[in-house]
C-alpha positions in Angstrom: 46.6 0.0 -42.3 49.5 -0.8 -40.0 50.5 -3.1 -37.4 50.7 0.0 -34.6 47.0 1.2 -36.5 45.4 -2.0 -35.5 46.4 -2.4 -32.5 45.5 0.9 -31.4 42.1 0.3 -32.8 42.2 -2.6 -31.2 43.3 -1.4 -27.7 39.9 1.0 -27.6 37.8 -1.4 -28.4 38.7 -3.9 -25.5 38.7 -0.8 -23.1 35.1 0.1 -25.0 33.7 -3.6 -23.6 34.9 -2.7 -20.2 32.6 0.4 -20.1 29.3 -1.9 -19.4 26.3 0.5 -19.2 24.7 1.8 -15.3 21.7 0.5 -15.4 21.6 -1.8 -18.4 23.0 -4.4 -17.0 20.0 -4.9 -14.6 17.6 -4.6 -16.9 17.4 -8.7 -17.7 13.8 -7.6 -19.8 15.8 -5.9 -22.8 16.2 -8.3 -25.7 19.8 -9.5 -26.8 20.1 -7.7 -30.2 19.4 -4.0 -28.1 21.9 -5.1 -25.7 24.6 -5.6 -28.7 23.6 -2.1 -29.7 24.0 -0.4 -26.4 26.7 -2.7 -24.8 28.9 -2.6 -27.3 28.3 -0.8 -30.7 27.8 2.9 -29.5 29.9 2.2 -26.4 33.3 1.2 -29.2 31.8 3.5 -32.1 31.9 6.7 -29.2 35.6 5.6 -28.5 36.6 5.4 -32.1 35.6 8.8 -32.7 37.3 10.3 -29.8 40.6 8.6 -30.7 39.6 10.4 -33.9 40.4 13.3 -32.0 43.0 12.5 -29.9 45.1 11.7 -32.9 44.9 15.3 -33.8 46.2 16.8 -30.6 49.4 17.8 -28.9 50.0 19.3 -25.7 50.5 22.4 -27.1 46.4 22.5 -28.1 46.5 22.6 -24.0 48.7 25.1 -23.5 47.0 27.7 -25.4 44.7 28.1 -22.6 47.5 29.6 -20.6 48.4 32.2 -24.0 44.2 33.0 -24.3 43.3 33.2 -20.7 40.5 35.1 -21.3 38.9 33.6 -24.7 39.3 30.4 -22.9 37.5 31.2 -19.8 34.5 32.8 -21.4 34.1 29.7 -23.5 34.7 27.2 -20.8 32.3 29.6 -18.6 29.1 29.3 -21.4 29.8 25.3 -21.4 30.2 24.0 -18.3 27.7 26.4 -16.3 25.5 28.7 -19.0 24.4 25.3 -21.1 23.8 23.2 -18.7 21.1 25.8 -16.7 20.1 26.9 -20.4 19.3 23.3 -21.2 17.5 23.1 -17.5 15.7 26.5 -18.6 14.8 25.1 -21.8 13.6 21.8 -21.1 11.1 23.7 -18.6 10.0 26.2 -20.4 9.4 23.8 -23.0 7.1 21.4 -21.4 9.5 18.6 -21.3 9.0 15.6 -18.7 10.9 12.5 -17.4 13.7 11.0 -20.1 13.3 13.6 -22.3 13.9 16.4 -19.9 17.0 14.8 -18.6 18.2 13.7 -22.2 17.9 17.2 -23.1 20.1 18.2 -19.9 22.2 15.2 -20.9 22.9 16.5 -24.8 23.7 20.3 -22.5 26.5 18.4 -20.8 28.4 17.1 -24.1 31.5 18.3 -25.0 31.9 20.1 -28.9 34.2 17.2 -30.2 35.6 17.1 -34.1 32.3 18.6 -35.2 32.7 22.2 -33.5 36.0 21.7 -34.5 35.4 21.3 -38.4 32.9 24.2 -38.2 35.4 26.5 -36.8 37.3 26.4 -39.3 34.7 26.9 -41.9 33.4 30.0 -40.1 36.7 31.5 -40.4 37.1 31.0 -36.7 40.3 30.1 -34.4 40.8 26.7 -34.9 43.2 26.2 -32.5 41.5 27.6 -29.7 38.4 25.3 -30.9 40.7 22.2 -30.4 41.8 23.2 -26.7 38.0 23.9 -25.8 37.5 20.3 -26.7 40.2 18.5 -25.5 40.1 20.4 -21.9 36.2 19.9 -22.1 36.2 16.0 -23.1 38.5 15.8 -20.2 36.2 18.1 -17.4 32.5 16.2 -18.6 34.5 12.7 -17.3 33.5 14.0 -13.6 30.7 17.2 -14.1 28.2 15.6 -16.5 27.3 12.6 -14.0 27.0 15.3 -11.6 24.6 17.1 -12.9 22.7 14.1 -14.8 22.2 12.7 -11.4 20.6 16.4 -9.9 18.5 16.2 -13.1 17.0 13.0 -12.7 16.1 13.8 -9.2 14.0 16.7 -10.3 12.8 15.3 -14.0 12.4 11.8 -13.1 11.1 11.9 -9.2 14.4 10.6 -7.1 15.3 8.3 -10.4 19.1 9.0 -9.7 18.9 6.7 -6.3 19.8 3.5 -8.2 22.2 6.1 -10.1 26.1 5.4 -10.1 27.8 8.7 -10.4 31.2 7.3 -9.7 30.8 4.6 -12.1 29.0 6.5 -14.8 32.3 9.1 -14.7 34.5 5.9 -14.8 32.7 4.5 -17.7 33.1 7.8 -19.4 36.5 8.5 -18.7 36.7 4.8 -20.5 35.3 5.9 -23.5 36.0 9.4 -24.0 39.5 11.0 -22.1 41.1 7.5 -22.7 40.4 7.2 -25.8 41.9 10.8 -26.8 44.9 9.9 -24.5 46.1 7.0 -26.6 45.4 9.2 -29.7 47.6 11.7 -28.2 50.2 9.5 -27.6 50.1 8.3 -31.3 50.6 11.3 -32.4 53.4 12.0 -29.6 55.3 9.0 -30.5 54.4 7.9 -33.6 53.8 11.2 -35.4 54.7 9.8 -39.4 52.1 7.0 -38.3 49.6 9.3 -37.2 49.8 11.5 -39.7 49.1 8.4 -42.2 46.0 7.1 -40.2 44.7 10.8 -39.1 42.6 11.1 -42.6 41.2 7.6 -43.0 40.5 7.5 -38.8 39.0 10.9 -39.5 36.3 9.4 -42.2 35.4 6.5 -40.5 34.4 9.0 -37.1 32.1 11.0 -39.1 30.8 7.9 -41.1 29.9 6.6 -37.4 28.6 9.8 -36.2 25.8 9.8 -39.3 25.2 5.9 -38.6 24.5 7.0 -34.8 22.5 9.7 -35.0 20.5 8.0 -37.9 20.0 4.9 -35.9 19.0 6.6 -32.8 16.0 8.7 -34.5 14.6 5.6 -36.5 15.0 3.4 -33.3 13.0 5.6 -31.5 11.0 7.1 -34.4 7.2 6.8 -32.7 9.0 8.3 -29.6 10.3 11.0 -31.3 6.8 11.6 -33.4 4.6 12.0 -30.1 7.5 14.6 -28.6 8.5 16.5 -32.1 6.1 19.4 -31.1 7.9 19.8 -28.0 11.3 18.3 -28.4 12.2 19.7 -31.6 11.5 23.4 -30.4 13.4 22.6 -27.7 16.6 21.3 -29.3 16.7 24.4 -31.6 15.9 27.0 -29.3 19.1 25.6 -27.0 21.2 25.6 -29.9 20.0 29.2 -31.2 20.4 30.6 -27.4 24.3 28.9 -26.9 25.0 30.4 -30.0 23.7 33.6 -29.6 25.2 34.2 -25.9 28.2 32.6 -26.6 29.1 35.1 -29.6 27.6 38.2 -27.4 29.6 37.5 -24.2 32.4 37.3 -26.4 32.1 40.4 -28.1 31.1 42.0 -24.8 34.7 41.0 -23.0 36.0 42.6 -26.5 37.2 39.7 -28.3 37.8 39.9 -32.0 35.2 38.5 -34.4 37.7 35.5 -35.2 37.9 34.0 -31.7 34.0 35.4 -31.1 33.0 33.0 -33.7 35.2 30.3 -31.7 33.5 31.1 -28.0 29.6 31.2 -30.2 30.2 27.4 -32.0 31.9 25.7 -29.0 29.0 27.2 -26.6 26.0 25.9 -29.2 27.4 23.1 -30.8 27.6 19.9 -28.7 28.8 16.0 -29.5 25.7 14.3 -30.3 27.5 10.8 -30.0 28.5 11.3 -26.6 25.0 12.1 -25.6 23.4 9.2 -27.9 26.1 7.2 -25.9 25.1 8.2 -22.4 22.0 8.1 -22.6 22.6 4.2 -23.2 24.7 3.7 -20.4 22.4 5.5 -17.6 19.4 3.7 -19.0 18.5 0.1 -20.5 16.2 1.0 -23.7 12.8 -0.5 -22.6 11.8 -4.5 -24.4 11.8 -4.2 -28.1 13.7 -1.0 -28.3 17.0 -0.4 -29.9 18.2 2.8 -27.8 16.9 4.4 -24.4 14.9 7.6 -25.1 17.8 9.5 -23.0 19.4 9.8 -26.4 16.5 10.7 -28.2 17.6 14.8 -27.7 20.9 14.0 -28.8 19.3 12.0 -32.0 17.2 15.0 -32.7 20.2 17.2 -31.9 22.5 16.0 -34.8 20.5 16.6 -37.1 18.8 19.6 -36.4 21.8 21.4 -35.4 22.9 22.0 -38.9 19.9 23.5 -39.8 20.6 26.2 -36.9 24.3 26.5 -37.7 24.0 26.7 -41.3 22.8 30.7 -41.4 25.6 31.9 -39.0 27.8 29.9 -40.5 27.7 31.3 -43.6 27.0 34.7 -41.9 29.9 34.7 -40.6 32.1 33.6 -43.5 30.8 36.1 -45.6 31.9 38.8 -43.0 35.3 37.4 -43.2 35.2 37.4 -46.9 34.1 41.4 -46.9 37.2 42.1 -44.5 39.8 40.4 -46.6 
């Protein structure tokens, strides 16, 4: 690795130990080694893999907004209003109550990240207007998921959201997620030979952290997750089947071709588990002996579930492709 690597690397995780979590820091009960976890692990693992992404980008991933006006705007439509009420329709009609209602409405609120992005391109989708979804989105979630978190909590968790920091939540976030793709960017910008030499090892280590994360947040909360899988797991594939299925329709409804259809479908259904797993931690402490709060336990369940959902439309929609070659 090289001198400018490291200290790249090294740069996100000093700004990750800036971003201490909302509420955990008042919660003296929570032992030390959960604290570790949740103060520092996820907080540097969740900036890691958006640098991962950064380092990908250029401005011109932005400007394609400008050249797909409408592709864009029906995608950015189904993420940042349709999933959020379709997670707040969900977790109601599904029965869900307190953490897990608002973890669910948490997960709703996450951007795609590299995962919709890798996806994409096996569906035969447009990859480049999958990268400008999530670099715009990463960007926009820094100031409208504590928003509606906050509004969530009030009507999950009985007023919860009165101790809640919305300003500070959004500066934590902005911390560990737009940051993060910022100095990636500017790899890539100035350094490009560099980037290009990192972008496949960085790359690895991302998804090797998601797995770890998502893995560690179901077994941390595994009882948790055994007394809610009747409900939660229902839950977490009906909102992934229901993104997917309105984001390819409105697509094809505004008349956009099956390539960029498949685009608006996996960037409105398929969300960034870490980031969620991640948030979760920094609204809420995990209670005494626990190694994660159960706001992530939806986005635990999320990451791996999700590729069960995606799997059949995924290869649905490469064997279209395939047949019109």
């Amino acid at each position: 690795m090289t001198r400018f690597s490291i200290v790249a690397i090294a740069a996100l995780v000093i700004l990750s130990a800036m971003a201490m979590p909302v509420q955990a820091q008042e919660e003296e009960s929570v032992e030390s080694e959960s604290n570790v976890i949740v103060d520092v692990v996820l907080p540097v693992s969740l900036a890691f893999i958006m640098f991962s992404l950064g380092i990908g980008l250029t401005m011109e991933d932005f400007a394609l907004i400008f050249r797909e006006p409408k592709a864009f705007g029906v995608g950015i439509l189904n993420q940042m209003v349709v999933l959020p009420l379709m997670g707040f329709a969900v977790a109601t009609g599904a029965g869900l109550e307190g953490e897990l209602a608002v973890g669910l409405i948490i997960l709703a609120c996450c951007p795609g990240g590299v995962t919709s992005n890798i996806i994409t391109k096996l569906a035969k989708g447009d990859t480049a207007l999958s990268i400008s979804y999530t670099a715009v989105v990463s960007v926009v979630t820094v100031i409208t998921l504590p928003i509606i978190v906050g509004l969530s909590m009030d009507h999950f968790m009985d007023g919860a959201s009165a101790d809640f920091e919305v300003l500070s939540l959004g500066a934590q976030m902005f911390v560990l997620t737009a940051l993060p793709v910022a100095i990636g960017m500017g790899v890539r910008s100035y350094r490009p030979e560099r980037a290009d030499a990192m972008e496949g090892g960085v790359s690895k280590a991302a998804a090797g952290l998601f797995v770890i994360i998502v893995l560690a947040a179901i077994a941390s909360e595994w009882d948790t997750l055994m007394d809610n899988i009747g409900t939660l797991g229902p839950a977490v594939v009906g909102l992934n089947v229901i993104m997917l299925t309105i984001g390819y329709q409105s697509a094809k409804l505004l008349d956009l071709e099956a390539v960029r259809a498949t685009t608006v479908a996996i960037e409105s259904g398929i969300q960034n588990a870490s980031v969620g797993i991640t948030v979760g931690g920094l609204i809420m402490a995990p209670a005494a002996g626990e190694t994660l709060s159960t706001l992530s336990l939806p986005s635990g369940v999320y990451g791996v579930l999700m590729y069960l959902v995606i799997a059949p439309f995924l290869f649905w929609r490469r064997s279209v492709a395939a047949d019109a070659e």
